[in-house]
C-alpha positions in Angstrom: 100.3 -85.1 -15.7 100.2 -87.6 -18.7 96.9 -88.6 -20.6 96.4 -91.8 -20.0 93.1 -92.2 -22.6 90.7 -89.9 -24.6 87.5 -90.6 -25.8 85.7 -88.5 -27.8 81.9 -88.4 -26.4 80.0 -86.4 -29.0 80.5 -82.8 -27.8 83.7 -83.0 -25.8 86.7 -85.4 -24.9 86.7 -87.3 -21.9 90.5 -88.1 -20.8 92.0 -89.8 -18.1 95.0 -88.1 -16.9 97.7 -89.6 -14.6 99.1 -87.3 -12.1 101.6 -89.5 -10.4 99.2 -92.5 -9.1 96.5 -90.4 -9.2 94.2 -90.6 -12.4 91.9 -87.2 -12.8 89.0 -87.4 -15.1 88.7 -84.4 -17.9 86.4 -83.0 -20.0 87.4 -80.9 -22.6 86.6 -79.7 -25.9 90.5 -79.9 -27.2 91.0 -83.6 -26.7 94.9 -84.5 -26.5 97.2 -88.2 -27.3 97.6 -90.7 -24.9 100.8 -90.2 -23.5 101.2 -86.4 -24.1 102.1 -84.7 -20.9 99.4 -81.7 -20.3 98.8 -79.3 -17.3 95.2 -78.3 -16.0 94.2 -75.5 -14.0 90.6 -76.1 -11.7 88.9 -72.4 -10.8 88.5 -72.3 -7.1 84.5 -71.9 -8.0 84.3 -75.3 -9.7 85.3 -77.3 -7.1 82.7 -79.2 -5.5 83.1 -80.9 -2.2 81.5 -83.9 -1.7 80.9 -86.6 0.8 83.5 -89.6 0.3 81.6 -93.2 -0.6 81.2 -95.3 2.3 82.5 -99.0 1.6 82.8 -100.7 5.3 82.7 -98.9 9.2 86.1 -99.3 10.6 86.8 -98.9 14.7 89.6 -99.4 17.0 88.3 -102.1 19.6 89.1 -104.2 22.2 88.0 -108.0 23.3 86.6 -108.2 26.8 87.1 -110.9 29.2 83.9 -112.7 27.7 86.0 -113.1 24.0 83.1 -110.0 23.1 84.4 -107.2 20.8 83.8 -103.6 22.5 83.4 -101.0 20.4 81.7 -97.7 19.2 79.5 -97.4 22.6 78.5 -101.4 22.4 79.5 -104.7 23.3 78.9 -107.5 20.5 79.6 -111.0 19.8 82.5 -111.9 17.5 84.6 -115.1 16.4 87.5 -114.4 17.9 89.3 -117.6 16.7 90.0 -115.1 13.3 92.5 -113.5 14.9 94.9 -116.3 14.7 94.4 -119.2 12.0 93.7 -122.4 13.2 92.4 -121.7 16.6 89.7 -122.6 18.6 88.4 -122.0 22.1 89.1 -123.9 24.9 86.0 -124.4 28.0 87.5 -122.1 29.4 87.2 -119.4 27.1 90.9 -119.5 26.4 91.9 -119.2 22.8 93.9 -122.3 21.7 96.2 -121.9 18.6 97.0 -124.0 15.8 100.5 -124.4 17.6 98.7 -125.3 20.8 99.3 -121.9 22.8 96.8 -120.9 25.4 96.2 -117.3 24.9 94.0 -114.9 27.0 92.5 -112.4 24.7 91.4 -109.3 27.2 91.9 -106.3 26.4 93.7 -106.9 23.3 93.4 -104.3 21.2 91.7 -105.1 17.8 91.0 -103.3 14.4 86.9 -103.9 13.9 85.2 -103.8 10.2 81.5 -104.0 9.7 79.8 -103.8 6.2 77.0 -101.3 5.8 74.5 -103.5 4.8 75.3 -106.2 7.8 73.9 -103.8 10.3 70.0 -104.1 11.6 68.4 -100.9 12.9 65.8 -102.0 15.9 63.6 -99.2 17.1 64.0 -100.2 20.7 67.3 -99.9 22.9 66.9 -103.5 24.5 67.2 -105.6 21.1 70.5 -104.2 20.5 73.8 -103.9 21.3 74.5 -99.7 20.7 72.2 -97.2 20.8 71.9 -94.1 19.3 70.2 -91.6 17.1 69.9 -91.2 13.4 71.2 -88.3 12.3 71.0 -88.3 8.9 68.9 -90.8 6.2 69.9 -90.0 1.9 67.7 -92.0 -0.5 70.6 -93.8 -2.9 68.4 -95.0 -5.4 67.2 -98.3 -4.3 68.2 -98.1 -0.9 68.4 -95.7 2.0 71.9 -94.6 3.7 71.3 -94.1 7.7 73.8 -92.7 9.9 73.4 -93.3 13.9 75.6 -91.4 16.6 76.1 -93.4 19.9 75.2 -91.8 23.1 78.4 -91.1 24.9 81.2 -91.9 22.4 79.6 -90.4 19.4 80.8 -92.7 17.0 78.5 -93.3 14.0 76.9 -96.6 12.4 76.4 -96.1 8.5 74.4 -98.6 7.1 72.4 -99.3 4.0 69.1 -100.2 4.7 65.5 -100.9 2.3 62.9 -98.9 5.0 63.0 -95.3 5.6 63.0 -93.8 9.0 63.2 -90.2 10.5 66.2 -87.9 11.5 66.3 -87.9 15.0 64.5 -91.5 15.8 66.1 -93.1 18.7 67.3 -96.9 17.3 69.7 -99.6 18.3 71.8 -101.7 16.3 72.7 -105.1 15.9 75.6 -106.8 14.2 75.5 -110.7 13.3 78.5 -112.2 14.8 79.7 -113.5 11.4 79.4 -110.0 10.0 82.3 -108.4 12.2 85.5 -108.6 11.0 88.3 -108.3 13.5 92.1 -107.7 12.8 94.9 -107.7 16.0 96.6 -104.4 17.0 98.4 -105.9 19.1 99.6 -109.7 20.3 97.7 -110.9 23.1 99.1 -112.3 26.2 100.4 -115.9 26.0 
């Protein structure tokens, strides 16, 4: 790779170092020039394997004949007039685009994204719309990651939340419908 920066920190160098599009971070107590191209060798016992950060949950989903989003064991409610700019829903529950097409959305297949801090664990299964079981609650600081597997499908809910719970409490979830962010997989039918 090439050295992109180096800093010295006191006791050692800290250097960026660009392998391809890749930048790897390097402590050392040679330090090298920005630009220089350098090697590095990683001993198989020094590499630590660790969880990747979690920025957003992302599903595969489809809209239901009642313009819902299905997903991850649940059903929830969603703007679908996202999908397409300018639309809006007829009485009928037709989407109606900014051209003036009347689309019906079921079963179009849709890309969902919900931010971990936009979901609300509910101890009870009949406030929400998935339900599940936490399986796994890290302190972060000022915060507390959850994760919750759904029943059947076992997909999993991470979410950032300020209370503490227990491994293995039985919880629901609910999303606010202006929290769900919904891409098209696929066109729907005109």
């Amino acid at each position: 790779g090439v050295i992109s920066s180096c800093i010295f920190k006191g006791v050692h160098y800290e250097m960026a170092m660009m392998v391809g599009r890749t930048e790897i971070i390097i402590q050392s107590t040679k330090g090298y020039d920005e630009g220089e191209k350098v090697s590095a060798n990683i001993e198989p016992n020094n590499i630590h394997i660790m969880h990747k950060e979690f920025v957003s949950n992302v599903y595969d989903g489809y809209i239901n004949k009642n313009n819902k989003v299905c997903f991850a064991d649940g059903e929830f409610d969603c703007d679908v007039t996202q999908l397409y700019e300018g639309s809006y829903l007829d009485e009928e529950g037709y989407l109606i685009t900014a051209e003036g097409e009347k689309l019906d959305l079921t079963d179009v297949d849709v890309k969902v994204e919900v931010g971990l801090k936009d979901i609300e664990i509910i101890d009870n299964d009949e406030d929400g719309n998935a339900c599940g079981s936490i399986i796994s609650i890290v302190y972060k600081g000022d915060h507390y990651q959850v994760i919750i597997r759904t029943d059947e499908e076992e997909e999993d809910f991470v979410c950032d939340t300020e209370y503490t719970w227990n491994e293995n409490d039985r919880v629901s979830v609910k999303i606010p419908k202006e929290k769900i962010k919904l891409t098209l997989k696929q066109e729907a039918k005109r």
